[in-house]
C-alpha positions as CSV (number, residue, x, y, z in Angstrom):
1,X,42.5,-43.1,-19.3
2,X,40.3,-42.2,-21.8
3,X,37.2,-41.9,-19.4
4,X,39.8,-39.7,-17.5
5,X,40.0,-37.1,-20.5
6,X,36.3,-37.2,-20.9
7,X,35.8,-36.4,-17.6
8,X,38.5,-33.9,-17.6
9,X,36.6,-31.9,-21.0
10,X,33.6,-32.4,-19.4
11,X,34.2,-30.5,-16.2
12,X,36.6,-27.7,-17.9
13,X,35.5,-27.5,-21.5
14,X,32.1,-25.2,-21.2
15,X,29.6,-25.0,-18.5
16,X,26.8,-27.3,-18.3
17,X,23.0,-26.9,-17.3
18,X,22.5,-23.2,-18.3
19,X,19.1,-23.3,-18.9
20,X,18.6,-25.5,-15.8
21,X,20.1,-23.2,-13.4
22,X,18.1,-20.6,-14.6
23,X,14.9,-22.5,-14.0
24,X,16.0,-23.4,-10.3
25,X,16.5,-20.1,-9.7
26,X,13.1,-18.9,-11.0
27,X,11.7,-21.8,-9.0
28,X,13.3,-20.9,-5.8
29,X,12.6,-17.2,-6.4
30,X,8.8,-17.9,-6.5
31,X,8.8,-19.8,-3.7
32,X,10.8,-17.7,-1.4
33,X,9.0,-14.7,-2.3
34,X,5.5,-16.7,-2.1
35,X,6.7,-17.5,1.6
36,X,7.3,-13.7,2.2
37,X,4.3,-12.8,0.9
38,X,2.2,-15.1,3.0
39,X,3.9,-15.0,6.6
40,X,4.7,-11.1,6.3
41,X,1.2,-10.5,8.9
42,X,2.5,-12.9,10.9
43,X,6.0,-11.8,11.2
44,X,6.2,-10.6,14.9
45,X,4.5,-13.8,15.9
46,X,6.7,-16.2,14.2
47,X,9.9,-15.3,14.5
48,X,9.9,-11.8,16.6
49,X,10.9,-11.7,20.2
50,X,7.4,-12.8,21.7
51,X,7.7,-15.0,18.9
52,X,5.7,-19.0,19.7
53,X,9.7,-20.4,19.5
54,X,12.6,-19.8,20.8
55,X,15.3,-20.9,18.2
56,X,19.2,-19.7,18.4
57,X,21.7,-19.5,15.9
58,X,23.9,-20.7,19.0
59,X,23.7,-23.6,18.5
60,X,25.5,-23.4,15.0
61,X,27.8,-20.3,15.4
62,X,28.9,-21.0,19.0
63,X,27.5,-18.9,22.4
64,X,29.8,-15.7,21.5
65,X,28.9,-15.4,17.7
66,X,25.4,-16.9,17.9
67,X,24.2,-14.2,20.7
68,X,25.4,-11.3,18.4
69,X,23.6,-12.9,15.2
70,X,20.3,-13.4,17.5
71,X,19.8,-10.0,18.1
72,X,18.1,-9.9,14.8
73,X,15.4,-11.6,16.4
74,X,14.8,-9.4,19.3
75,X,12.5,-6.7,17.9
76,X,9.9,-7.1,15.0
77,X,11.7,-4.5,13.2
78,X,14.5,-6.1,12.5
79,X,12.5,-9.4,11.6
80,X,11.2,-6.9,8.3
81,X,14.3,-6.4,7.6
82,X,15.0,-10.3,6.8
83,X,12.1,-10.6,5.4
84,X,13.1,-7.5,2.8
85,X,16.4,-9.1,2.3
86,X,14.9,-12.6,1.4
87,X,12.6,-11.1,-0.6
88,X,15.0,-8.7,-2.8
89,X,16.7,-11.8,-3.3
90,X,13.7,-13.8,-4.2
91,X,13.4,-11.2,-6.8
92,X,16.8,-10.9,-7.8
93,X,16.5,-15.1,-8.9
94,X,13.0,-14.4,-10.4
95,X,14.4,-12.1,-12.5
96,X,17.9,-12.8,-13.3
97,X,19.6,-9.8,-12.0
98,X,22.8,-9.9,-9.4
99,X,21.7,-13.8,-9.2
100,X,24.7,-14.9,-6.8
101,X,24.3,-11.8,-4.9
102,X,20.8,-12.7,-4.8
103,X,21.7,-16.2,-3.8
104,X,23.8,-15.1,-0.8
105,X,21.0,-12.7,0.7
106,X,18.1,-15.6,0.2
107,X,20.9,-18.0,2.0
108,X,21.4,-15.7,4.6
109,X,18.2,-14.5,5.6
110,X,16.2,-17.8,4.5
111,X,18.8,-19.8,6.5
112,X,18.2,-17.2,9.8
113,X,14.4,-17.8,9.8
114,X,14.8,-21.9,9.6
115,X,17.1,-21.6,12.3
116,X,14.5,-19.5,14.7
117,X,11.3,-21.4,13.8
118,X,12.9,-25.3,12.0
119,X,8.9,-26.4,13.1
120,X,7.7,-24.6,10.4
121,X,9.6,-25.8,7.0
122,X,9.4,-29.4,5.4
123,X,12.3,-31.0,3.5
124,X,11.5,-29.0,0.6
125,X,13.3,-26.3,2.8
126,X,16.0,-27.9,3.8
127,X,16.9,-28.6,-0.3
128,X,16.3,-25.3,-0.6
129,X,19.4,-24.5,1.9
130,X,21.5,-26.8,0.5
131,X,21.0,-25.8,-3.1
132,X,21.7,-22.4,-2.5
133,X,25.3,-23.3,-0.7
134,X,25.8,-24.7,-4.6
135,X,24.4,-22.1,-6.0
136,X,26.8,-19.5,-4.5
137,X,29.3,-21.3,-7.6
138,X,27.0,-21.7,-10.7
139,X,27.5,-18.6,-13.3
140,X,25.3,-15.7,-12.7
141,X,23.2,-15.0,-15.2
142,X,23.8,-13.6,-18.7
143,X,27.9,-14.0,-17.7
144,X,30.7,-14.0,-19.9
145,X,33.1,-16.9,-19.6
146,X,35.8,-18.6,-21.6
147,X,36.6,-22.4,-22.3
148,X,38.6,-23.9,-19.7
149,X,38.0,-21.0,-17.2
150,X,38.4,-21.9,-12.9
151,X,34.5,-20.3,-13.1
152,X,33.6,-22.5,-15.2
153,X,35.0,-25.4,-13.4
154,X,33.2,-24.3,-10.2
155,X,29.9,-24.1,-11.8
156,X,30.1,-27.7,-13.2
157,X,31.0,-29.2,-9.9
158,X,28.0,-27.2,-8.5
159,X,26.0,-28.7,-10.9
160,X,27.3,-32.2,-10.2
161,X,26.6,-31.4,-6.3
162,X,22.7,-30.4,-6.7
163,X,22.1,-33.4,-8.9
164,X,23.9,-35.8,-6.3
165,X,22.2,-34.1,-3.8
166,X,18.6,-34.6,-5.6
167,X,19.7,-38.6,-6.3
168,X,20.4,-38.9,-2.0
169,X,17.0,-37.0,-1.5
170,X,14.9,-39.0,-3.6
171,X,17.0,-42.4,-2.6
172,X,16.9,-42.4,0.9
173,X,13.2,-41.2,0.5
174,X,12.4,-44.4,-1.4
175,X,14.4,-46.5,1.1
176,X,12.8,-45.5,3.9
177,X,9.8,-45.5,2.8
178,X,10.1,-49.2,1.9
179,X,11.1,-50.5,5.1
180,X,7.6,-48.8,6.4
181,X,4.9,-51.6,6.9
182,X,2.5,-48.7,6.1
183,X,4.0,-48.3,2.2
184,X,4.3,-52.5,2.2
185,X,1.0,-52.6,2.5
186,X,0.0,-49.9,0.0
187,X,-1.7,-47.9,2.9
188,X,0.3,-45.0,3.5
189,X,-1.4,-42.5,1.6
190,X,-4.7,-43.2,3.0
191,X,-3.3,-42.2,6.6
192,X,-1.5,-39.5,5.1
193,X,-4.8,-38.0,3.5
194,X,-6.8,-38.5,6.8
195,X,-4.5,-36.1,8.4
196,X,-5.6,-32.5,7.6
197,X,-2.1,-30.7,8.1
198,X,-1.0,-32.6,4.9
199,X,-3.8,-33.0,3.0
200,X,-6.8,-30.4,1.2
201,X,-10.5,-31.4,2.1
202,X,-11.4,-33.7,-0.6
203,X,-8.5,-35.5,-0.6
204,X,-9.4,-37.7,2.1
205,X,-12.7,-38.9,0.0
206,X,-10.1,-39.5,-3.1
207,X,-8.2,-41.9,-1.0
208,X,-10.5,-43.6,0.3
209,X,-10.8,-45.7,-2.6
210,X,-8.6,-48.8,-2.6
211,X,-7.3,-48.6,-6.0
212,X,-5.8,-45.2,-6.2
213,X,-4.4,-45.5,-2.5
214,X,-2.1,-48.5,-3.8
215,X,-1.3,-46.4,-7.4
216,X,-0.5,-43.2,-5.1
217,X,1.5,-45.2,-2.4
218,X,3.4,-47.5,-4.7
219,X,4.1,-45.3,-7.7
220,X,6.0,-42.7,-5.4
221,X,8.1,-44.8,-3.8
222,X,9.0,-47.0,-6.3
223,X,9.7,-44.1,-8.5
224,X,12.2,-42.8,-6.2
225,X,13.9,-45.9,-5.7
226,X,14.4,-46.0,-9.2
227,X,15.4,-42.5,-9.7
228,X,19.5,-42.8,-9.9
229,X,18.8,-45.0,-12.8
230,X,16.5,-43.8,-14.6
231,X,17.9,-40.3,-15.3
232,X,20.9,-41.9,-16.6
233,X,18.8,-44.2,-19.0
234,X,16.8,-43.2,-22.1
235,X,13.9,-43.1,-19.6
236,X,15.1,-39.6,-18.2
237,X,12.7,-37.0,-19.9
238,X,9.6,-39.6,-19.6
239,X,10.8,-40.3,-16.1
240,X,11.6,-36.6,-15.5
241,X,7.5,-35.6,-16.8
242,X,6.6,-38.3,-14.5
243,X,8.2,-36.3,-11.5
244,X,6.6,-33.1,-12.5
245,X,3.3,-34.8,-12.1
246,X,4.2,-36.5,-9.5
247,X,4.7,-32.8,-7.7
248,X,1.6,-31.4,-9.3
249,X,-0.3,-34.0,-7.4
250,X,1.2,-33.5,-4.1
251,X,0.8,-29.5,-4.9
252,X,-3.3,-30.1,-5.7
253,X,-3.8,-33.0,-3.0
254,X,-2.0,-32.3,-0.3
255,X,-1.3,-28.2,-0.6
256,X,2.4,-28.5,-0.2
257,X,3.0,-25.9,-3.1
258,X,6.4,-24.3,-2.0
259,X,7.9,-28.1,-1.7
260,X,6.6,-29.3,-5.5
261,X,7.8,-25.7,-6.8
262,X,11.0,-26.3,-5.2
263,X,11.3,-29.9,-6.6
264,X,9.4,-29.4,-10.0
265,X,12.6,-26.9,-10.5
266,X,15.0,-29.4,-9.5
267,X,13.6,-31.9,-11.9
268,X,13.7,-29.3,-14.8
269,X,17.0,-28.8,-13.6
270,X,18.3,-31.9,-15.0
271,X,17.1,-31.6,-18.6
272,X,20.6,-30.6,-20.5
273,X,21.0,-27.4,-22.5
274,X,21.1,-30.4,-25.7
275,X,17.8,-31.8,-24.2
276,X,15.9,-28.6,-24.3
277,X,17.2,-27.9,-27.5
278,X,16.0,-30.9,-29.2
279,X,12.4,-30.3,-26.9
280,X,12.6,-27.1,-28.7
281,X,12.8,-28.1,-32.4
282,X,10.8,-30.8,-31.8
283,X,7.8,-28.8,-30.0
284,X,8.5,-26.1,-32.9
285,X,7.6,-29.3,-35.7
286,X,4.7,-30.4,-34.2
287,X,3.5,-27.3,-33.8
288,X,4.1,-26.1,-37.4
289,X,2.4,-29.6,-38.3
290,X,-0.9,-28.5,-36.0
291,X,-0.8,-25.4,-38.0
292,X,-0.8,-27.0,-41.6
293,X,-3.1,-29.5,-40.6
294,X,-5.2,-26.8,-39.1
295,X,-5.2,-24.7,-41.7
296,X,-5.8,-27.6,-44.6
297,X,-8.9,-28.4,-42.6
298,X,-10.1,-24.7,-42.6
299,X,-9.1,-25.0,-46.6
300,X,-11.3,-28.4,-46.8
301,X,-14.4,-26.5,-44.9
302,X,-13.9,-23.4,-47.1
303,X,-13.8,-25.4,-50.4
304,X,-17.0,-27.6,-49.2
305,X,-18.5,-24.1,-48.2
306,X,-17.7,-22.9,-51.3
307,X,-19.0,-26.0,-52.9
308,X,-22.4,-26.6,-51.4
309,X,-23.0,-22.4,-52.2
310,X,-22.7,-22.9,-55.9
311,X,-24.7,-25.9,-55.7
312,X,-27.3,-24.0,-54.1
313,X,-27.3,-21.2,-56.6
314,X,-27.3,-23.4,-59.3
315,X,-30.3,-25.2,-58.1
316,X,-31.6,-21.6,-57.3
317,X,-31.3,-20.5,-61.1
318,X,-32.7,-23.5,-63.0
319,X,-35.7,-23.4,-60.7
320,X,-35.6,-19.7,-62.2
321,X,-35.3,-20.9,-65.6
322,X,-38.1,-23.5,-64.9
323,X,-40.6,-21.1,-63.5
């Protein structure tokens, strides 16, 4: 009964994960508009109507509904116009303004270009989707809200969804992974670095030496199997910096920088408001301590400065006196 209550507080009292939503948002906003950016010249091609695929929203939205919605993809003028959607609401998440607005335009469009061209997008992508259905609940930004409020019940369980959905990402990622005989053996990033889709040039000569093919296979996967733990023991912030680099790594090595943006956010995302708080005060201390320890060394050079001159000009005068 009494986990009952606490649940019951938890999910009405105030709304959790503030500062964390607003990261993801930032994070998605980056990447969506980075994606504009970059595939803009090769609009017409991609997704146009003498486009290289020929993907239908039929398939979701039935013959009838799916024919009307297609007609977005049958004249490169109308593809510009998705792409100006997606990215006013890339820039609507960057910067905090209309966010769930923002968030229904980047689901709309973002979801319409998936759908025409699914060959193109990685599982970073498909998050992507799925956290902006959640999203469409979270608070906007800089909203009012009250204690107990149905709003504020909504964004709670959104929050609860996108870190559910994160733990299923990264566990059925491990999993599968360790059924491969390829990440048994400690081998998999060797294969996966000889291929040049997923991997930058000099890559391939990193892992091709023994010992950091078994760190880079292992570590991964077993950090993902571990992951639903871990974030709910006192290893979450290391484990959580060890994600970020994790990503950073697959960024640099592999060039996948729209999937580790995506997930670096998604990691940030689970830091609480209280967390980033007590990262705050804490970075604020040791930085005030750099400071006083910088300055009392600058004080120490000064002084022995300060020393060694009079020394001199004392050694200066009674060689004065002498003469």
């Amino acid at each position: 009964m009494r986990m009952l209550c606490k649940t019951w507080r938890w999910f009405a009292k105030d709304p959790h994960q503030l500062i964390g939503v607003r990261i993801l948002q930032i994070s998605l906003g980056t990447m969506l508009l980075f994606q504009v950016v970059t595939s803009l010249p090769f609009a017409g091609y991609l997704w146009g109507p003498n486009s290289i695929t020929d993907g239908s929203t039929s398939d979701l939205l039935g013959p009838t509904l799916g024919d009307v919605v297609d007609t977005v993809f049958t004249a490169d003028t109308y593809i510009f116009c998705v792409l100006f959607i997606l990215a006013i609401g890339a820039l609507g998440l960057l910067f905090g303004y209309w966010t769930r607005i923002a968030t229904f335009l980047t689901l709309i469009s973002f979801s319409l270009l998936t759908i025409r061209l699914p060959e193109l997008y990685n599982a970073g992508d498909t998050i992507t989707q799925l956290v902006l259905i959640y999203m469409l609940f979270v608070l906007p930004h800089r909203a009012k809200f009250s204690s107990g409020q149905f709003r504020v019940w909504l964004h709670n369980i959104a929050v609860v969804a996108i870190i559910l959905q994160l733990i299923v990402m990264y566990t059925a990622s491990g999993f599968f992974k360790s059924i491969g005989p390829l990440w048994q053996q400690g081998t998999a990033m060797y294969y996966i670095s000889q291929t040049q889709l997923y991997s930058l040039p000099g890559a391939s000569k990193l892992f091709s030496i023994p010992l950091i093919v078994y760190v880079a296979t292992y570590v991964p996967m077993a950090y993902q199997l571990l992951f639903p733990v871990a974030i709910i023991s006192r290893l979450k912030l290391p484990w959580i910096a060890l994600g970020i680099l994790f990503h950073l790594g697959i960024a640099v090595l592999m060039g996948l920088v729209t999937f580790s943006t995506v997930m670096i956010g998604l990691e940030l995302f689970l830091i609480s408001d209280q967390e980033y708080a007590m990262i705050w005060s804490r970075g604020c201390l040791i930085c005030k301590r750099l400071f006083h320890a910088g300055v009392c060394i600058v004080q120490k050079q000064t002084r022995a400065r300060a020393t060694e001159a009079e020394a001199e000009a004392e050694a200066e005068e009674s060689t004065t006196t002498v003469g």
